[in-house]
N, C-alpha and C positions, 0 to 999 in steps of 0.2 A: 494652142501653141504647144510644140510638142518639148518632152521635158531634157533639160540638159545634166541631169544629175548622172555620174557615172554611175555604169553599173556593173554589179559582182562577175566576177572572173566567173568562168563555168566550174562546177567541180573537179570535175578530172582537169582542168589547167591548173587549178590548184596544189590538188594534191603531185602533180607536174612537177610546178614548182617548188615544191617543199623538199620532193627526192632530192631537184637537184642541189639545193642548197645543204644538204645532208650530206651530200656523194662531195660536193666541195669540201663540207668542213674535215670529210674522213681524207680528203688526198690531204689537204693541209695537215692532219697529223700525222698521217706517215710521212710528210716530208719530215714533219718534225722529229719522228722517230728515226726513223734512219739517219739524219743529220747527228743526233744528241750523242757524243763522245760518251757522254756522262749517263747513260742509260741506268735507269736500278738494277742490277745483275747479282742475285746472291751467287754466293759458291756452290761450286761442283756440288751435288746431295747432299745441300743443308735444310735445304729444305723440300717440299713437294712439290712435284714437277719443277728441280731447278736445274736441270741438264742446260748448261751455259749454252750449249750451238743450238737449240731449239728457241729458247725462253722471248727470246725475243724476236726470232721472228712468227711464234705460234700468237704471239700477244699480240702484233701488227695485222698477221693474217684473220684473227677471229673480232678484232674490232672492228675491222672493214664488211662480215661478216655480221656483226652485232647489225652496224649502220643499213648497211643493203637489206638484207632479210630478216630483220629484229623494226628494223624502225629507230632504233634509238636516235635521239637529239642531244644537243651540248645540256640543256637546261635539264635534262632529266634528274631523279633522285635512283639512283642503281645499287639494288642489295646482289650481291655477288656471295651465292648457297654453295660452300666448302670451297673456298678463294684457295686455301693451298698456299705455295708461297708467292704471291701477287701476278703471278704471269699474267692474268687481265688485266688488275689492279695498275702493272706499271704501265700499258697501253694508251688506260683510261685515262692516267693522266694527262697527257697531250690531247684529247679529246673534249671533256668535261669543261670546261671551261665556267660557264654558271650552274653546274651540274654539282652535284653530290654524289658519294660512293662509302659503303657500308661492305663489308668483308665480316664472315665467318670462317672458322672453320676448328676443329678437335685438335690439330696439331700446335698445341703450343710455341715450338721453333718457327714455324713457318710464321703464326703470329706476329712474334717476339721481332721477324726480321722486317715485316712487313712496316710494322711499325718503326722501325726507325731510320729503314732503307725509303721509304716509298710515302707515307705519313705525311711529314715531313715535307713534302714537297708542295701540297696540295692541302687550304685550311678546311677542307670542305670531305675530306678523305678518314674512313676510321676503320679500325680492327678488331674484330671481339673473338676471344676463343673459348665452346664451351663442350664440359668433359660428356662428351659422348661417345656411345662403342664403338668402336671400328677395329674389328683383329689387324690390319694391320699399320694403323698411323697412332691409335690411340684405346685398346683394350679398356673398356670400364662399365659398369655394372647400370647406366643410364642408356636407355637405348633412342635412337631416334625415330621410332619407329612412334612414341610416345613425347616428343619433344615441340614445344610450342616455343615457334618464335616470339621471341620477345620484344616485340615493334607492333606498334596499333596498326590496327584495319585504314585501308587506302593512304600508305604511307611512303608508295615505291612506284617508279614509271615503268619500270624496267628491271628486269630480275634475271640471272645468271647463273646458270646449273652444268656448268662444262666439263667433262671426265670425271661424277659425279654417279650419278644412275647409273656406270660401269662398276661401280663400286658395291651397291646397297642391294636390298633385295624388294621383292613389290611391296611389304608393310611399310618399310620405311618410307618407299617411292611414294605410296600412296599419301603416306601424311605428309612428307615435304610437298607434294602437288597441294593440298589442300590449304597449308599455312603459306605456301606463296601465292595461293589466288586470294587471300585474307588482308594479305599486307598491299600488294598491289593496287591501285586508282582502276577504275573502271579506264577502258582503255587500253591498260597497261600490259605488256607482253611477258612471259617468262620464254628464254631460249637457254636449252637444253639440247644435251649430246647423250647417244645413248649408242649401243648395238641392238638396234632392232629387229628382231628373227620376222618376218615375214614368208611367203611359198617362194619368194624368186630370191631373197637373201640367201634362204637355207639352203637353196638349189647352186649358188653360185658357191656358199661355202664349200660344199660337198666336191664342188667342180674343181675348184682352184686350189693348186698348190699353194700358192702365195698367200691364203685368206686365212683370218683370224681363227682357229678351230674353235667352236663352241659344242661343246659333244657329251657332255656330263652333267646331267638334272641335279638340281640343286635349288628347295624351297620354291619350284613350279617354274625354277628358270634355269639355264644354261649357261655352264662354266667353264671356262678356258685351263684352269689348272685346278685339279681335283683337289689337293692338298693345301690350297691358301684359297677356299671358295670367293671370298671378295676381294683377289686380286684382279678379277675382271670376269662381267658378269653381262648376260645377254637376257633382252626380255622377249618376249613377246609383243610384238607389235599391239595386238588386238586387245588385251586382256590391260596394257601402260595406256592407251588411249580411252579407253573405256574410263580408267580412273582417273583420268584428266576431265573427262566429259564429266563422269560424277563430282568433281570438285567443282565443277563450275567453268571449267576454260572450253573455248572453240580452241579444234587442232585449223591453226591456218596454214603452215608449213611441213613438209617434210622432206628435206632434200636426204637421198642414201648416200650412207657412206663409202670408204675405198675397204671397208676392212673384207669385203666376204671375198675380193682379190679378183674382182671382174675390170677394174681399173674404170671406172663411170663412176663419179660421186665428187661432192664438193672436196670433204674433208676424209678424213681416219672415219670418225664413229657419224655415224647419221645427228643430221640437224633436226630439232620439232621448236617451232615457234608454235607457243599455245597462246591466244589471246583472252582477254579478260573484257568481254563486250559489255557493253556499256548499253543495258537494256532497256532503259530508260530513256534515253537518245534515241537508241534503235527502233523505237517503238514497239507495241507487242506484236510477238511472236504466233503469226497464223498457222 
């Protein structure tokens, strides 16, 4: 007698179905967001990245962003590496719903506003700011290049590094790559924004009036203003992937950005979802 027990959906219906349940819960928060009069919006440069006609819709755009090309879910636990003054943060919240959200970052204001603007809203939402160099948001004699997050191993689904590695140079890169594949769950994704020199970026910078100049060596990478070097800072494709690979992460994504002024690219800076494979599940590696 033949048997009546239903049986498993195929994989790819699966994972089918789960985008599109993602892709719904992300239209439902921008409706949310665009609706909300009451949006968090700090003042004009109070804090970082808080240019009021951007702030929120770069925070709409990149959450939808997270969800499509990150993977993220409502239920996740998300550490957001140099949060700034919450432009994801306030996104997330319309999103997160049984999720959690953890914010760093050196600037104390941005902090300070985070927390009382944005906090507040969400019991599941928290701030920490802690004194490391940066010439220019926070000068001080602790470098990150040497800084251990302070959060246990497999403690995050989802991790957040956005106009961040435009900032820093490869020691530092190299150790924030390493301390967020540590805190992450196997599985877990870190998405990150970068300018990535590559032969056909560099070709397009050179080509395009319009493109981000990066033209000035500075610590084995390329700088856009010779005089404030980590006012924005360009790596190497080859040399940011490689130490990603050595910390542990698969590169699953890289979509290019609009900056080298070809106009083809999702965003401003190039997208890289690194994932954190889950080796053990994956079975080994032939």
């Amino acid at each position: 007698m033949p048997s009546t027990a239903p049986t498993a959906p195929p994989p790819a219906y699966t994972l089918a179905g789960e985008k599109r349940e993602r892709l719904l819960g992300a239209a439902r928060a921008l409706e949310r967001i665009e609706a909300d009069r009451d949006y968090p919006l700090p003042a004009e440069r109070s804090v970082v990245m808080a240019e009021q006609a951007s702030f929120k819709a770069i925070g709409a755009e990149f959450l939808a962003h997270f969800i499509d090309f990150g993977g993220l879910q409502t239920e996740h636990a998300v550490l957001d590496i140099g949060c700034g003054g919450g432009r994801m943060a306030a996104a997330l919240l319309y999103y997160l719903a049984e999720g959690s959200y953890v914010g760093f970052d050196v600037h104390k204001p941005s902090i300070e506003w985070c927390r009382k603007a944005i906090a507040p809203r969400h019991q599941r939402f928290d701030f920490q700011v802690f004194d490391l160099d940066n010439p220019i948001y926070n000068p001080s004699k602790h470098s990150a290049a040497e800084f251990a997050f302070p959060y246990a191993e497999n403690s995050f689904d989802f991790a957040i590094a956005t106009s961040l590695f435009t900032h820093m140079f490869m020691g530092e890169v190299a150790n924030y790559l390493r301390q967020a594949f540590r805190v992450l769950r196997p599985g877990g994704a870190l998405f990150c924004t970068a300018f990535l020199l590559t032969p056909s970026s560099v070709a397009e910078m050179l080509r395009n009036r319009g493109a981000v100049k990066f033209l000035a060596e500075h610590q084995g990478s390329l700088i856009n203003v010779p005089e404030r070097p980590a006012a924005a800072v360009a790596h190497f494709a080859e040399p940011l992937l490689a130490q990603a690979t050595l910390a542990g992460f698969v590169p699953e994504r890289h979509l290019a950005g609009l900056w080298p002024g070809s106009g083809a690219g999702v965003t401003k800076q190039d997208i890289l979802v690194l994932r954190k494979v889950d080796r053990l599940a994956a079975g080994p590696v032939v």
